[in-house]
N, C-alpha and C positions, 0 to 999 in steps of 0.2 A: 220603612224597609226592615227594620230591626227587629219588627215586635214577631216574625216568624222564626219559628225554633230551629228554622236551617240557618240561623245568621250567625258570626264565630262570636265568640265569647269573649269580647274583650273587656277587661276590666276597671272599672272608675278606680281614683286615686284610694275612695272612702274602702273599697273592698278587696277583700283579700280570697286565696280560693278557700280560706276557712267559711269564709261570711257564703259563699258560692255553695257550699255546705249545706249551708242551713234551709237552703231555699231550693236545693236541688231533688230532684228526685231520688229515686233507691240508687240510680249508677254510680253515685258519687259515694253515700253513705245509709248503710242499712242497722238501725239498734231493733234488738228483740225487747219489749215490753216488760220479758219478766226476768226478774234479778238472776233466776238460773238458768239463763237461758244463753243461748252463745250467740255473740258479736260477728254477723258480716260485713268485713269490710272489701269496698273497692280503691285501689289504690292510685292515687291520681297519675300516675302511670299510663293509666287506659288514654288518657289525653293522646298520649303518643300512639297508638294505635287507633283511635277514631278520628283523630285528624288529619295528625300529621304523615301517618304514612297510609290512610285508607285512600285517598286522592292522587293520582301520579301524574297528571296535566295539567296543566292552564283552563283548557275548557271545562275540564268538570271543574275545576273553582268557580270558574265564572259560573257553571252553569247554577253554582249555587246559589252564590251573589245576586242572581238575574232571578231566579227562583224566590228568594227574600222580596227583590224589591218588586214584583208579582201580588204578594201575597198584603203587601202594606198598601195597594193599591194606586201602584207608581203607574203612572203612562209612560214615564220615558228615563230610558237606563243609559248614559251617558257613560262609557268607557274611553280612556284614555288611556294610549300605552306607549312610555319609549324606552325606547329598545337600548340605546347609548346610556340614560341611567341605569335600567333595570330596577323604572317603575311601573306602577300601573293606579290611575286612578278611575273610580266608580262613585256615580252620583243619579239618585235616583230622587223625583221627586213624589217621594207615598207620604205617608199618614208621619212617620219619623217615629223615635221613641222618646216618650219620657222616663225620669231616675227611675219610676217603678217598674216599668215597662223593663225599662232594662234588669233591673235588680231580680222582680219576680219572673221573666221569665227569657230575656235573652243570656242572661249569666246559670240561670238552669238548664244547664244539660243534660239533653233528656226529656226536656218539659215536651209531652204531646198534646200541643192545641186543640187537636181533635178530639182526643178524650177530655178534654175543658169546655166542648161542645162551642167547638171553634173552627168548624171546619168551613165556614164562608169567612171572607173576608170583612173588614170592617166595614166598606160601604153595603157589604151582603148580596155582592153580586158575583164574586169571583171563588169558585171554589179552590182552596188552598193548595199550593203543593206541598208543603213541608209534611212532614208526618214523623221521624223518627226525633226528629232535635239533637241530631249530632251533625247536619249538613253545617252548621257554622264555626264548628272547627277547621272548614274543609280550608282555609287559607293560613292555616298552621305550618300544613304540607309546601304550600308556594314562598315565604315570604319570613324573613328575618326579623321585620318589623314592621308594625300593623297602627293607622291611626285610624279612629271611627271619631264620625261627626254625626251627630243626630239632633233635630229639631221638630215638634212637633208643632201645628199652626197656632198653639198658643201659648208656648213655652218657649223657656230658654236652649239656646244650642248647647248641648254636652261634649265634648272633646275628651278623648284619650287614648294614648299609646300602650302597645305591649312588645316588650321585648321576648320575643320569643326562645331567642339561646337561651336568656337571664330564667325564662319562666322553664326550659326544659332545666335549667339547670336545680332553681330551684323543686322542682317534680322528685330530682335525683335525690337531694340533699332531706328531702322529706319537711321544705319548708315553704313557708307563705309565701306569695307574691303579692305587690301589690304594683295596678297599672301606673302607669306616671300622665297624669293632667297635662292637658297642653289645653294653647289657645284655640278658640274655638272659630275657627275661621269660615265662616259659613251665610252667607246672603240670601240663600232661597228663604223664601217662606215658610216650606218645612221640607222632608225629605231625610236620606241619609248619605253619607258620604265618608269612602272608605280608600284609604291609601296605605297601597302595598311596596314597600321598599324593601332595597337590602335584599333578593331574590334570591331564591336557593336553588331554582331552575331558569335555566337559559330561556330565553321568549324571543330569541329571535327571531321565531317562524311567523313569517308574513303576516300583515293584518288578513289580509283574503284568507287565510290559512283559519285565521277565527273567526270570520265571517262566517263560512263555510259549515262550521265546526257548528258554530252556535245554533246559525240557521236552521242545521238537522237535528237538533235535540231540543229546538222547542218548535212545537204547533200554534201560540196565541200573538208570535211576532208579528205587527203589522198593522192595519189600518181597522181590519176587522176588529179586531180585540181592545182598541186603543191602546196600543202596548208596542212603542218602539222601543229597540237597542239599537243604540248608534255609539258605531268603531270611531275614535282619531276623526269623527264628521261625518263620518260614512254611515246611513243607515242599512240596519240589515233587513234584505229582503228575501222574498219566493226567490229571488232571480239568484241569490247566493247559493244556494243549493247547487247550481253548476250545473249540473246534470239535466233540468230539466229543460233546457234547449237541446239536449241533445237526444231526448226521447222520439225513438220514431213510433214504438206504440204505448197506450194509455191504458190502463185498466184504473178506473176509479171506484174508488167502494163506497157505498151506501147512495152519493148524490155527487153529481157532478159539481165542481170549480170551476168559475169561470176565470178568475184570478188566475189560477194553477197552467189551467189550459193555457191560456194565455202567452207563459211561459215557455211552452213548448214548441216551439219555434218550426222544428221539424217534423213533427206529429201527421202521421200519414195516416192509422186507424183508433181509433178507441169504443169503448163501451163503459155502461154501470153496469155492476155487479152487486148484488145485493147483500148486505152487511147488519144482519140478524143472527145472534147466535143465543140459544136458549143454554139458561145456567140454574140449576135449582126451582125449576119451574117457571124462570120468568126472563123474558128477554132483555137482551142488550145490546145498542148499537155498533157496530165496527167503523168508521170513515177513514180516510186514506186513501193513495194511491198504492199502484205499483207498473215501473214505467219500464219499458224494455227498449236499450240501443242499437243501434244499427251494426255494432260489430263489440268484442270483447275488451278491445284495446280503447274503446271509448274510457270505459272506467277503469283503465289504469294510466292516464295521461299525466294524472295528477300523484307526483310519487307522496306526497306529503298525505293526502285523505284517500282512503281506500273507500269509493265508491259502488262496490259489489256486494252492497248493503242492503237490506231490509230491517228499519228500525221499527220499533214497538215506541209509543206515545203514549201516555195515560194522564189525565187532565192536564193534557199541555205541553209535559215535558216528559223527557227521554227516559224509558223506564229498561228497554235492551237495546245495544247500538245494532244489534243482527243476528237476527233470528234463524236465518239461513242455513248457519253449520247443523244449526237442531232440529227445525225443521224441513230443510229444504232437500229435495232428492236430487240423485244424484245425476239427473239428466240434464243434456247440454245447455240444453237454454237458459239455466238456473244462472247462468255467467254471463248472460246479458241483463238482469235484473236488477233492478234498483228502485226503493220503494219507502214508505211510512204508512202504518199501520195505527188508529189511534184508539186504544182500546178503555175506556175508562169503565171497564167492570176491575182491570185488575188493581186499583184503587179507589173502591170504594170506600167510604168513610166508615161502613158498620161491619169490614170485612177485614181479615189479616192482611197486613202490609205482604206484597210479596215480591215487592222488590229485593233483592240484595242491601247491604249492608252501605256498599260505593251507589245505588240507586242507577248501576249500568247492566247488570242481569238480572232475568228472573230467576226466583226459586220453583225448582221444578217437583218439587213435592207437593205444590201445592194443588189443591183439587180443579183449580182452575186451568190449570196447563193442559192437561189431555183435552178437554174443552176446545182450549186455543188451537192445540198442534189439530185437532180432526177440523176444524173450519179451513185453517191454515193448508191441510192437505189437498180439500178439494177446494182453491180456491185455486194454488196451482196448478192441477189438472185442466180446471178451465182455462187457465191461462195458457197453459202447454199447448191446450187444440187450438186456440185462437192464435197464439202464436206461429203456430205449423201455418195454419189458414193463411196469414197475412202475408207472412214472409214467400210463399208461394204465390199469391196474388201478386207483389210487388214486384217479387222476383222475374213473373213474368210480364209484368208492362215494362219490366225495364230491356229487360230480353227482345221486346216487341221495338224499343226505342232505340237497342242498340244494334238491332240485327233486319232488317228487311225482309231477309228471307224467312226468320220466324215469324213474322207478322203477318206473310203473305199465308205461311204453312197454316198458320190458324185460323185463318181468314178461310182455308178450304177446307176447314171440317165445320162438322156441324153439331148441337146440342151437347149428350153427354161425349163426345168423344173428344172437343174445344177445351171442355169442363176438363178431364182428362189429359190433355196432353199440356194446357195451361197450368196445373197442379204437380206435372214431372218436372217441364221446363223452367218453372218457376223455383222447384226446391235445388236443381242443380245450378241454378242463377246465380243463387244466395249461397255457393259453395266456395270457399276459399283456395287458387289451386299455385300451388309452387311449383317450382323447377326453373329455369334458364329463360322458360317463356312462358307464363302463366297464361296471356291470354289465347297463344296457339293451342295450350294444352284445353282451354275451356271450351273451344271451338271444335277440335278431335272429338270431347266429351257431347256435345249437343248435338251434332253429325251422329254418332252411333244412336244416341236416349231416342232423338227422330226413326232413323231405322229400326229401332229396338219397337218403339211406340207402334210404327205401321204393322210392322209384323204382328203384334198384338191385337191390332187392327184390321189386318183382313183373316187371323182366325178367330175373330169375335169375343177376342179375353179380355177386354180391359177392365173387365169388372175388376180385376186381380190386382188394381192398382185402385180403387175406387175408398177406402177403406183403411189404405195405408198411407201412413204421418210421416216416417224415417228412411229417407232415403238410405240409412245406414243397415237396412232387414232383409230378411231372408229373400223377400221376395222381388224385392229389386236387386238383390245379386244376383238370383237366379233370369232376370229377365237379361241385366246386360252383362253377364256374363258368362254363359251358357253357348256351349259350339252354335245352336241356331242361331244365335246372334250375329257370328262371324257368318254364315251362312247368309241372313239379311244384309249385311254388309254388301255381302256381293250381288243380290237379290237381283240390281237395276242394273247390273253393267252387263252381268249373262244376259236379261231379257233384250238389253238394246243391242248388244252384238249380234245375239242370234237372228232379231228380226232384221238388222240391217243388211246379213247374208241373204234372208229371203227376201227382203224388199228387192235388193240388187238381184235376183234371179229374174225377179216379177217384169223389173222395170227394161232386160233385155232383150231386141227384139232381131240385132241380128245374131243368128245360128251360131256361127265361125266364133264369133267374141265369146257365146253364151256355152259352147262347148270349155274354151280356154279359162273361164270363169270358173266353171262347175269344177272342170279338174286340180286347179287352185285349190277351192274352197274346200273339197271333200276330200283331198289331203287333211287338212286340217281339223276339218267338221266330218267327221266319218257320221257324228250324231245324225246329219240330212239323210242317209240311209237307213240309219236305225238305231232310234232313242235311245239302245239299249250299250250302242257302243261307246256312248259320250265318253264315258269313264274308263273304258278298256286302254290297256297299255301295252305295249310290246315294240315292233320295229315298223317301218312304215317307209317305204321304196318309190319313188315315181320314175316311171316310164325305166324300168330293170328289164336287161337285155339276158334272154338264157338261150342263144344260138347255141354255144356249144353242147350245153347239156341237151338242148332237141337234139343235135345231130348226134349225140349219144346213143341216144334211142330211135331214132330215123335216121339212118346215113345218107339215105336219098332224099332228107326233105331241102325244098325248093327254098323256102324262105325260113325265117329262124321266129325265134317265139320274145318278140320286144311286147312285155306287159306294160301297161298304163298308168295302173298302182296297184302296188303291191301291199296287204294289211295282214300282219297277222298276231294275233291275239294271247296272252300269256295261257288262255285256258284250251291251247291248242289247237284252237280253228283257225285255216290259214285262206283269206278271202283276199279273188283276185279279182278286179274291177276293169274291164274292159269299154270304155267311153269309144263309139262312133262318130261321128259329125252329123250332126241334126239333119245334111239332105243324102246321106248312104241310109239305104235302105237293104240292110243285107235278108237272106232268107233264112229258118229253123234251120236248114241243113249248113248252111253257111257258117253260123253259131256255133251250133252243134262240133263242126267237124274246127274248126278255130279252139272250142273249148278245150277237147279232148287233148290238140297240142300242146295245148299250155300246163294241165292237170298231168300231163307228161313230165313238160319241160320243170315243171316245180317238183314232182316226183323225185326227178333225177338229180335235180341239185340237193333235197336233201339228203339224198343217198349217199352224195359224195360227202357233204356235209355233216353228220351224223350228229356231232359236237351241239347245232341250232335245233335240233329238235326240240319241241318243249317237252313231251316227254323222251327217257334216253332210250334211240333202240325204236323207234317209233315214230312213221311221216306221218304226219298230222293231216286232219279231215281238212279238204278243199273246196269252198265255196266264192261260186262264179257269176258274176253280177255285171250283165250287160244293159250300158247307159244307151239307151237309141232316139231317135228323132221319133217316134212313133213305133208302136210293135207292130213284130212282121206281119206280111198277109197271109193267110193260109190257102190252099188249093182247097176248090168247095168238094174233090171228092175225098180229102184227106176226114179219117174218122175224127168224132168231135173228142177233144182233149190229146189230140195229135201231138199240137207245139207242147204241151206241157208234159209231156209221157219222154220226148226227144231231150228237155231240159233235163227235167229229174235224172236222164242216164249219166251227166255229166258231176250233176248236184248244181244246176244254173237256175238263175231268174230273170228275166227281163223289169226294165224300168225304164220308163221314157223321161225324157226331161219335163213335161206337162207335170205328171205323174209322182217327181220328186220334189215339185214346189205345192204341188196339192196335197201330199205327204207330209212336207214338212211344214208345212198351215194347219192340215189337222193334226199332225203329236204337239205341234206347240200352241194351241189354239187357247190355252190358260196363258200363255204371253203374250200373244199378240191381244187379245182382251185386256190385259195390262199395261199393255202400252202405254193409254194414255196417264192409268196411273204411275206407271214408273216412270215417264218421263216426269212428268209433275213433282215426284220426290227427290228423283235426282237434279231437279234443278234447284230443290233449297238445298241440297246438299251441298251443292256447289259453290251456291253463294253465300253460306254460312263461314 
């Protein structure tokens, strides 16, 4: 474990940091050659700065410690921690070090293996991680006092302790140290073995807490690599990661895991993704995931590890915890992600280290980061569209599972229009809604998107949705929230009211009723005479008695002028509706001379009136519409267009009762064609 230049530097009784000196590289001490030449010195001060305070956790110590016993070729990293001393023991069994081993190169800091053309391990199978040779300071930063045990398979175990205050102290003082010998307590066969006391950091945080920790800052943990760490017993595995049961989609790069999957307990979709990126003419692999949750608050359950991470991995171990702030944009999805990246171009052996100093960020100077951030960028893009895709698929079976009447609705379209309305229902599925009744309010919302949708639908626009990712865009505000929207809202209950007034005309067959009916209705529904007054507003009178204004203007008339309905309109025209009984058959003269009384008797009440005129100063035009059982007969020697020459004197029309349900089938004859679609909609409306 010892013989990699990440391991701390602890010192035998024989050596002092003068001896430490001699064997080190330039960081410690730099002479110029020629006698006029000037002395660089570095002051062993630096200690304090590359050890002790470059590291501010638990897990980056370990992860150094774990990283050592890696490199010597351990299978199995044995950590031990309690928490009531505030110790931690670590025992690995690799290759171990012998005196020179130690001498020449775990007491040099600084020593780079790699440039000693030592960048495979001893069996020569495992590429190194160590690279700078100040990771073995890194337990300067945790620990008061330090004892290392080391053995190699055919030598004796070495033992020694370092007091760390003693050794800052001496640092201050500008004098020697030397480690203090202990017994070497040690039964494996070979390995190293390292105990950290006297803690200068609290470690109370759970072992799951370093599990977890571990788990995501190395990739060769496990069965695969031959390479366990095991917690207090506990081996750490894929399943420590936490997270990946909780992944509902999968993006894998380069080649699927079946391991990894495995894991995923709740995994609804996934894909490969291809993981090649070209770097000075020649290519390099990327492998990793990147796994996305079912909701945001997944990865904040755990307050201790913030899992809204995407780490970077290079031969194995953790090279940036999260690449995300750097390169991830700013769209919402980006906070369901969570992921490992394993890139081993950005440590290669014949290329500059570009790790940071702590070996937890990159340096972004370097030529290989714009590289990384443009693979990076379209890799989220893909993920983005897939992720819109899935979440809308899912959205909607679940929509279908939790709703009947959506299932039935989609059940009655067909090809792209299913495709289509599966894709809207789906993205407001997966939409999060507040207030005092979240699920009333989600039910409101998929009631109008359905309305919204048909309307789209019978004017052949859906393309307008075909295309679009963000239920948050222009053009879905524009669909549901646009006046035609409220206008579709209302779409099925105008078409079914109206037909059920003309159904109810159709279906009556005695006269007497169908009279008392029509007069009902067409108070109401002036629209049955003509489309054009649906909308018209003003005053509206049934059965208005104007006796005394006829005998105003007729002192001798017989009987007085009781109108039927009365309607008249804010744009001046005042229409008076006279209903028969389906078996009086009156004649044009009869009509006629009834009209004139009434165009009278309405004359003279606005006269008296002046105040209701709609304009001031001014009786408004009068039109006169007689309801009959059938129209009159004519005398055959009466000239042709006789009845209609007799109306026009008055400003009348006739209309029969056949006439005004055959009337009102053809102006509504786009509703009643409808029918059976509006009945259809409004009944998932209803049961939604």
């Amino acid at each position: 474990m010892m013989t990699s230049e990440n391991n701390t530097a602890l010192l035998p009784a024989q050596s002092t940091l003068t001896n430490m000196q001699s064997h080190a590289a330039p960081i410690l001490s730099l002479r110029n050659a020629l006698d006029d030449g000037y002395l660089i010195k570095l002051d062993m001060n630096v200690l304090n700065h590359l050890g002790m305070s470059l590291y501010s956790n638990t897990p980056a110590v370990l992860t150094e410690i774990i990283s050592n016993a890696w490199d010597a070729d351990a299978t199995k990293v044995a950590i031990s921690i309690d928490t009531e001393k505030g110790e931690v023991l670590i025992v690995d069994d690799g290759h171990g070090m012998s005196d020179q081993d130690i001498k020449d190169r775990f007491l040099n800091v600084g020593y780079a293996r790699r440039d000693d053309k030592r960048s495979r391990s001893n069996s020569n199978k495992r590429q190194v991680m160590g690279r700078k040779g100040i990771g073995k300071l890194a337990m300067f930063s945790l620990a008061s006092k330090i004892q290392v045990t080391s053995k190699t398979a055919n030598g004796q175990a070495i033992a020694f302790e370092i007091d760390v205050i003693a050794l800052q102290q001496a640092i201050k003082t500008k004098q020697d140290y030397k480690a203090k010998p202990i017994k070497a307590d040690f039964t494996e066969p070979h390995g190293t073995q390292i105990k950290l006391f006297k803690l200068k950091k609290n470690i109370s945080r759970t072992e799951t807490y370093l599990r977890k920790k571990l788990a995501r800052r190395f990739s060769i943990i496990g069965d695969t690599h031959n390479f366990k760490v095991i917690i207090n017993n506990t081996p750490i595995s894929s399943a420590d990661r936490d997270f990946l049961k909780e992944l509902q989609f999968l993006w894998e790069i380069g080649a699927t895991n079946p391991d990894r999957k495995k894991e995923c307990k709740a995994l609804k979709e996934s894909k490969v993704i291809g993981g090649l990126i070209d770097f000075q003419g020649q290519s390099y692999e990327i492998r990793g995931y990147i796994g996305s949750v079912l909701t945001p608050n997944v990865l904040k359950r755990d307050p201790e590890v913030s899992n809204n991470t995407i780490a970077i991995i290079s031969n194995g171990r953790l090279f940036d915890e999260d690449i995300l702030p750097d390169f991830g944009s700013a769209k919402h999805f980006t906070n369901y992600l969570v992921g490992e990246l394993e890139i081993d171009l950005l440590d290669e052996n014949d290329k500059e280290d570009m790790a940071t100093s702590s070996r937890q960020k990159l340096q972004q100077d370097d030529p290989r980061y714009p590289v990384l951030k443009s693979y990076f960028d379209k890799l989220l893009a893909e993920i983005d569209k897939d992720w819109d895709n899935w979440r809308r698929k899912i959205g909607a079976e679940e929509a279908e599972e939790e709703n009947q009447a959506i299932k039935d609705w989609f059940a009655s379209l067909k090809g792209l229009e299913e495709k289509a309305a599966r894709k809207v229902i789906g993205q407001i599925n997966t939409m999060s809604f507040s207030g005092d009744d979240p699920k009333e309010a989600k039910r409101t919302v998929l009631k109008n998107t359905v309305l919204a949708f048909e309307k789209l639908r019978i004017q052949d626009n859906l393309a307008r949705l075909e295309d679009e990712h963000d239920i948050h865009s222009q053009i879905f505000k524009d669909v549901f929230a646009s006046i035609d929207d409220i206008e579709a809202t209302l779409y099925h209950q105008i078409t079914s009211q109206r037909l059920a007034v003309i159904e109810r005309f159709k279906s009556i067959t005695d006269e007497n009723e169908l009279e008392k009916v029509v007069q009902e209705y067409l108070f109401n529904h002036l629209w049955l005479l003509d489309p054009s007054w649906e909308r018209a507003s003003g005053s509206q009178e049934m059965e208005r008695t104007l006796t005394k204004e006829l005998i105003q203007v007729h002192p001798d008339a017989a009987t007085g002028a009781r109108l039927d309905i009365e309607y008249k309109t804010i744009a001046g025209q005042h229409v008076i509706i006279e209903m028969k009984r389906p078996k009086v058959h009156p004649t044009i003269e009869d009509l006629v001379a009834q009209g004139k009384k009434y165009r009278l008797a309405v004359r003279q009440w606005y006269h008296n009136n002046p105040a209701s005129c709609p304009v001031a100063g001014k009786i408004p035009d009068i039109e006169i519409i007689f309801l009959l059982g059938k129209a009159p007969s004519v005398l055959p020697f009466e000239e042709p267009g006789y009845s209609e020459n007799q109306l026009d004197s008055i400003r009348a029309r006739i209309m029969t009762y056949p006439t005004l349900i055959a009337q009102s089938n053809q102006a509504y004859n786009d509703y009643i064609k409808s029918k059976a679609e509006s009945d259809r909609i409004k009944n998932i409306i209803d049961k939604i």
